[in-house]
C-alpha positions as CSV (number, residue, x, y, z in Angstrom):
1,X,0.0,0.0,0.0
2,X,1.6,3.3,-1.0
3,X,1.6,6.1,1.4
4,X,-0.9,8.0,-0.6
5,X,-3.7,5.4,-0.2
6,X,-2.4,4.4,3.6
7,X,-3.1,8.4,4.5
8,X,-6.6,8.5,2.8
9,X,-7.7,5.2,4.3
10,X,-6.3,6.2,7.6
11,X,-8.7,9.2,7.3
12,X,-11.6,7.5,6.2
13,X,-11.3,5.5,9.1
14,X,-10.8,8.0,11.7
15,X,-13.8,10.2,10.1
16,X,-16.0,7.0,10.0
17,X,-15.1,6.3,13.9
18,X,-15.8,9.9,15.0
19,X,-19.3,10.4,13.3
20,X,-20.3,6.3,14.2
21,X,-19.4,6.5,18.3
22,X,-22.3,8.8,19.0
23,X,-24.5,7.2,16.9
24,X,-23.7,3.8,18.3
25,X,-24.8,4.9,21.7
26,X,-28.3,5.2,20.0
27,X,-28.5,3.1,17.4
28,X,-26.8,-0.6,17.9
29,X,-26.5,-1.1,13.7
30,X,-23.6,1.4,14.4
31,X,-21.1,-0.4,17.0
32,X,-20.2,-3.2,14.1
33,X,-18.6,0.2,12.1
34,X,-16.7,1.2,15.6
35,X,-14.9,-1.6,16.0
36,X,-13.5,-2.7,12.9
37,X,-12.7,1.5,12.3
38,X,-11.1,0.8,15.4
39,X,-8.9,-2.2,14.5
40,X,-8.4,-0.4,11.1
41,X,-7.0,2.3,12.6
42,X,-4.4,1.1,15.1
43,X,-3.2,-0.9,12.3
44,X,-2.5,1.8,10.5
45,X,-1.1,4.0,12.8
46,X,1.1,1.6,15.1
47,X,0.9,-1.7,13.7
48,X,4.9,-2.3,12.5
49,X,3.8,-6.1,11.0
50,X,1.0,-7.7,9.6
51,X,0.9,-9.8,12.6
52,X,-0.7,-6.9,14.7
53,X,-3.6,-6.8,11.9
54,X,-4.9,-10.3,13.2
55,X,-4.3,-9.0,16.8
56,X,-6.5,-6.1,15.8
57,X,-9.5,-7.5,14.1
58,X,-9.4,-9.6,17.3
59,X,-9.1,-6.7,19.1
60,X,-12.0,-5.7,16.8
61,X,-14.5,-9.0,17.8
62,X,-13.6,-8.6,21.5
63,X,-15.1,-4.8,21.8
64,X,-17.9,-5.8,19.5
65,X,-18.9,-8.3,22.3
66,X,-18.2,-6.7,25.3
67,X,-20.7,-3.8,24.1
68,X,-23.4,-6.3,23.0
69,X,-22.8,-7.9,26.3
70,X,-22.4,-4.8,28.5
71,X,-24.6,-2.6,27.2
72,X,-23.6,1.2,28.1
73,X,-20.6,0.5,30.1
74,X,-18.6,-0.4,27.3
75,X,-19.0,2.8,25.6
76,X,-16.9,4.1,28.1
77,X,-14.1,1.5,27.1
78,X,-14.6,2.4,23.5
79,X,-14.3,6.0,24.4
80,X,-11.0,5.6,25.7
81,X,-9.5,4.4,22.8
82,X,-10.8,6.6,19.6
83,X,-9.4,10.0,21.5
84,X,-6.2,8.1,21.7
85,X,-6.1,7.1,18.0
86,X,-6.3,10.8,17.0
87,X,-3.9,11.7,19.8
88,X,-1.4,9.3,18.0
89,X,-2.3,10.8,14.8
90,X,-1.6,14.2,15.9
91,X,1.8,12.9,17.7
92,X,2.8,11.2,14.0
93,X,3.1,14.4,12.5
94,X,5.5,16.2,15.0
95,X,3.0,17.7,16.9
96,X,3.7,19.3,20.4
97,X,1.1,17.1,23.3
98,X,-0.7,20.1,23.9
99,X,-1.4,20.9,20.5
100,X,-2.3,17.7,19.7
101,X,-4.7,17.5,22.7
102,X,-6.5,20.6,21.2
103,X,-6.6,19.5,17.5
104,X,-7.9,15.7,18.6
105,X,-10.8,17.3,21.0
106,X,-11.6,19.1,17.8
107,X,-13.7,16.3,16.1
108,X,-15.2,15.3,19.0
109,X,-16.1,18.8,19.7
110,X,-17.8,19.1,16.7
111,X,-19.3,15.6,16.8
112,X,-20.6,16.2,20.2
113,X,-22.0,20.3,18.6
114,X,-23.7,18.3,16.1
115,X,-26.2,15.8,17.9
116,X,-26.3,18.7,21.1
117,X,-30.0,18.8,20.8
118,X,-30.4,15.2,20.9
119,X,-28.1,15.0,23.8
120,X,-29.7,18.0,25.4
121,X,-33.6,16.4,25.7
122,X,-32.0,13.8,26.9
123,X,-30.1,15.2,29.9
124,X,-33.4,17.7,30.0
125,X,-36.0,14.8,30.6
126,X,-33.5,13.0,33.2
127,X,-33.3,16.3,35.0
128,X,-37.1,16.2,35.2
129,X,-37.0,12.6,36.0
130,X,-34.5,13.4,38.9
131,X,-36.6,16.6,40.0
132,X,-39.7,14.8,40.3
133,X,-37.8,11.8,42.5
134,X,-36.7,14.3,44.7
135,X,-39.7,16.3,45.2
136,X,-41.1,12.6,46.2
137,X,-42.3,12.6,50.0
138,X,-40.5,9.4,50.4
139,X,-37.2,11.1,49.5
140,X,-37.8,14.2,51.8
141,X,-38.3,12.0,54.4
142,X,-34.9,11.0,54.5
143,X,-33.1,14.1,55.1
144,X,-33.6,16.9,57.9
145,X,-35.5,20.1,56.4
146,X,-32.3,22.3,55.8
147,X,-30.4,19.6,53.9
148,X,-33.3,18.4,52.0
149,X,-34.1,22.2,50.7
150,X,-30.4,22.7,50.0
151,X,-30.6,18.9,48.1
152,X,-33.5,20.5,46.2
153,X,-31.5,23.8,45.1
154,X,-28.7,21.6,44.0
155,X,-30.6,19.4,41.6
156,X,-32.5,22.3,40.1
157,X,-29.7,24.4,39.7
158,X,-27.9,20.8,37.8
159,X,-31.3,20.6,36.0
160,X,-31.5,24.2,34.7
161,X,-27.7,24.3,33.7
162,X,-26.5,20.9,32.6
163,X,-28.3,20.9,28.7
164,X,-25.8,24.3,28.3
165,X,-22.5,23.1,29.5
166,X,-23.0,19.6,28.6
167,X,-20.6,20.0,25.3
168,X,-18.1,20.6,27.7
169,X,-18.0,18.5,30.3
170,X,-18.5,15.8,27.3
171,X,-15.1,16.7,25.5
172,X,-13.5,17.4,28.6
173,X,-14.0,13.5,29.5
174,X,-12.5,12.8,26.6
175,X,-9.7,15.2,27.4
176,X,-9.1,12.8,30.5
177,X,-9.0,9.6,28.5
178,X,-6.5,11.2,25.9
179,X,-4.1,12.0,28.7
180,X,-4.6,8.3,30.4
181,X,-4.5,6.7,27.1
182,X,-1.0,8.7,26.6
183,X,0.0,8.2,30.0
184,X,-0.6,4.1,29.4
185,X,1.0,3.7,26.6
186,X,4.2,5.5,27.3
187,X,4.2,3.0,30.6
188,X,3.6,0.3,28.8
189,X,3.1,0.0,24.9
190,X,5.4,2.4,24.1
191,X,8.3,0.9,25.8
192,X,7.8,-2.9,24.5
193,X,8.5,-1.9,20.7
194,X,5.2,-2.8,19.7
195,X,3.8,1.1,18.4
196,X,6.1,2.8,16.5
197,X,5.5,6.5,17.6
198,X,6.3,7.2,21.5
199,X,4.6,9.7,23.9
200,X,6.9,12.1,26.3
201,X,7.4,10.8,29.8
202,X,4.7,12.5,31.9
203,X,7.0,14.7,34.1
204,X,7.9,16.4,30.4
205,X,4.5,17.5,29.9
206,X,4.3,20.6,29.0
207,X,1.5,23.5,28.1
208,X,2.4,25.0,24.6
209,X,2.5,29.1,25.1
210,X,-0.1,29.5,22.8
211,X,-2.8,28.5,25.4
212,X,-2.4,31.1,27.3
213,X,-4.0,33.1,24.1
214,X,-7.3,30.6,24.1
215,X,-8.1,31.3,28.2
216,X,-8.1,34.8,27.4
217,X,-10.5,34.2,24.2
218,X,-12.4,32.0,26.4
219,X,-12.8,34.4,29.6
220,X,-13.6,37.4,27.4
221,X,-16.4,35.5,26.0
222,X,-17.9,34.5,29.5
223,X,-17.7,38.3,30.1
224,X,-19.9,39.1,27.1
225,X,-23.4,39.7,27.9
226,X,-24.6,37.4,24.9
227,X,-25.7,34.1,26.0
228,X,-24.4,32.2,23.3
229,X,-20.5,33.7,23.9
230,X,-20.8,33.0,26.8
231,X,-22.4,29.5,27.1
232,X,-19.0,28.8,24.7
233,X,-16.8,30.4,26.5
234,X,-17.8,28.8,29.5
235,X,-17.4,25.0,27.8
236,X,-13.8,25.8,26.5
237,X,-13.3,27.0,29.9
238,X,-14.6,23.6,31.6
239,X,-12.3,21.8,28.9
240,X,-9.3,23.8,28.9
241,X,-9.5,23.5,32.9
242,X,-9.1,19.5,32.3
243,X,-6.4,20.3,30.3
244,X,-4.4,22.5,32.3
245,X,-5.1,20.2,34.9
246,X,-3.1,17.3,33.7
247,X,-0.2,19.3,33.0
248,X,-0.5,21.0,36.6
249,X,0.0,17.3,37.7
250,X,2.9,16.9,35.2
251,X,4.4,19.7,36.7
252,X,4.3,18.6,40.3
253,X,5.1,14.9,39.2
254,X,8.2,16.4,38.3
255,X,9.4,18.0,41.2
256,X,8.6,15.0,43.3
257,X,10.9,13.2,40.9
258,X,13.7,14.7,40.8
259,X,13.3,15.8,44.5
260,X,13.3,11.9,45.2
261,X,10.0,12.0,47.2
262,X,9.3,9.0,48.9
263,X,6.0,6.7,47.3
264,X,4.1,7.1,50.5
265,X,4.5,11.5,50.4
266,X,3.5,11.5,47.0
267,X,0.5,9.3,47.3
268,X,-0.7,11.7,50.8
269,X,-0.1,14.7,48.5
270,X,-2.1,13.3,45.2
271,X,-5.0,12.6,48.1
272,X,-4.9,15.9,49.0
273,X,-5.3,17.0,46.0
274,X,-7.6,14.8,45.2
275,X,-9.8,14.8,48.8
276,X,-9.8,18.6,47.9
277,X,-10.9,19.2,44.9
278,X,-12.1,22.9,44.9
279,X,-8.5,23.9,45.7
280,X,-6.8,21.7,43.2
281,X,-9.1,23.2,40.7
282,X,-7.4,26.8,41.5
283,X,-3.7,25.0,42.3
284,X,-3.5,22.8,39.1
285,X,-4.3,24.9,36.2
286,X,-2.6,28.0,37.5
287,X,0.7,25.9,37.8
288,X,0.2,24.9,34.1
289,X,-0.9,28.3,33.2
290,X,2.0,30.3,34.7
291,X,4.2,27.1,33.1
292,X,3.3,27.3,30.5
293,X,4.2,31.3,29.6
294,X,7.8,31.2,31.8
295,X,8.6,27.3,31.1
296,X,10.1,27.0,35.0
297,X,11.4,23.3,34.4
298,X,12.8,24.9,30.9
299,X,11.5,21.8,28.7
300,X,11.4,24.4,26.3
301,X,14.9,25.2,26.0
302,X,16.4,21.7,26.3
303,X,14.0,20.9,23.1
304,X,15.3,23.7,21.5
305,X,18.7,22.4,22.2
């Protein structure tokens, strides 16, 4: 197969996964097209012999059963595998991990703008289903009067909301199973031999300048006073805070590193974070942020030679 044909094949399999995942979840006539554009595709892009095409179409089978046997669950699986594909795609062609995260939540993105309305009624009537079972006397009868009025604010407030930023909690999912699906296979694939194309250790993560740029597109939206800027402004902002969260944690994986810190500090300190999740939402993606304009662990410079 000449490079040509390898590169237009690779596409059509990558475009024929990306518009076939959503409708899978709806229609089952879809999840055959999934899995084989899946198997098609890391044969393509990793597969060094044609020994790993056999692996893949088995690969293939196995996912096609494991969603006809699972059910929804398995989308999840399946999920976690097409961002990676387009992460590896990006990576192929020399581009930086940050990029490459941006350009692969593009599709998505716009597979995920392009059946909104459908997901929307969807998360609308199970906020309606979920108002009603609270509202329920046999619900309020399990919680004291204060916390079952402040219960009642919470899911309204979810129910009201969750149709407009539903885009972007949706991509940045996606965003987290990009940077686990790199993070695996640089533990584990990568280092066998098997995939041609390697991903950057984790502690050499590293934001690319340029994002700086998009937070500031993305906060002057939110400060418009039309709704639809800022209903976009506020989903880049939930993604790109998924994003700059990773790197936060690449950032302070390295200094644990190199500082030698021993297993059980660094586990108490990724609890913490973790336990505390309003302030490693301020912590994490200001390290990246500031990171990524003055390069502290200067990744930059020892790329640049």
């Amino acid at each position: 197969m000449t490079e040509s044909n390898r590169q237009r094949l690779t596409f059509a399999c990558a475009g024929a996964v990306a518009f076939a995942f959503p409708l899978s979840i709806l229609i089952p006539l879809f999840v055959p097209l999934v899995a084989v554009g899946l198997a098609a595709l890391y044969y393509l892009w990793f597969a060094r012999s044609p020994i790993w095409l056999i692996v893949s179409i088995i690969a293939a089978g196995a996912i096609f059963w494991f969603i006809g046997d699972t059910g929804h669950l398995a989308y999840f699986c399946v999920g976690w595998l097409v961002p990676g594909m387009v992460l590896a795609m990006t990576r192929r062609h020399g581009w930086g991990l940050a990029a490459a995260l941006v350009a692969a939540c593009l599709v998505p993105a716009a597979v995920v703008a392009l059946y909104h309305e459908v997901l929307a009624q969807f998360i609308t009537a199970f906020g309606v289903q979920l108002q009603n079972t609270i509202a329920s006397p046999q619900f309020a009868a399990l919680y004291p009067p204060e916390r079952y009025q402040e219960a009642v604010e919470i899911v309204n407030t979810w129910a009201k909301n969750a149709p407009y930023y539903l885009p972007g909690v949706l991509v940045s999912t996606l965003v987290f199973f990009y940077a686990f699906g790199a993070l695996l296979g640089e533990v584990t694939l990568s280092r066998t031999g098997i995939f041609s194309y390697r991903v950057p250790s984790f502690i050499l993560w590293k934001l690319d300048e340029w994002m700086v740029l998009v937070v500031g597109v993305a906060v002057v939206m939110v400060l418009t006073t039309e709704q639809m800027f800022e209903v976009i402004g506020w989903n880049a902002l939930v993604v790109l805070f998924m994003i700059f969260s990773v790197f936060g944690l690449s950032f302070i994986e390295y200094h644990m590193r190199i500082r030698k810190f021993p297993i059980p500090v660094k586990i108490v300190i990724y609890l913490v974070l973790f336990l505390t999740q309003i302030i490693a939402a301020v912590i994490l993606p200001l390290i990246a942020l500031f990171d990524a304009k003055f390069d502290f662990r200067k990744i930059r410079a020892k790329q640049l030679g």
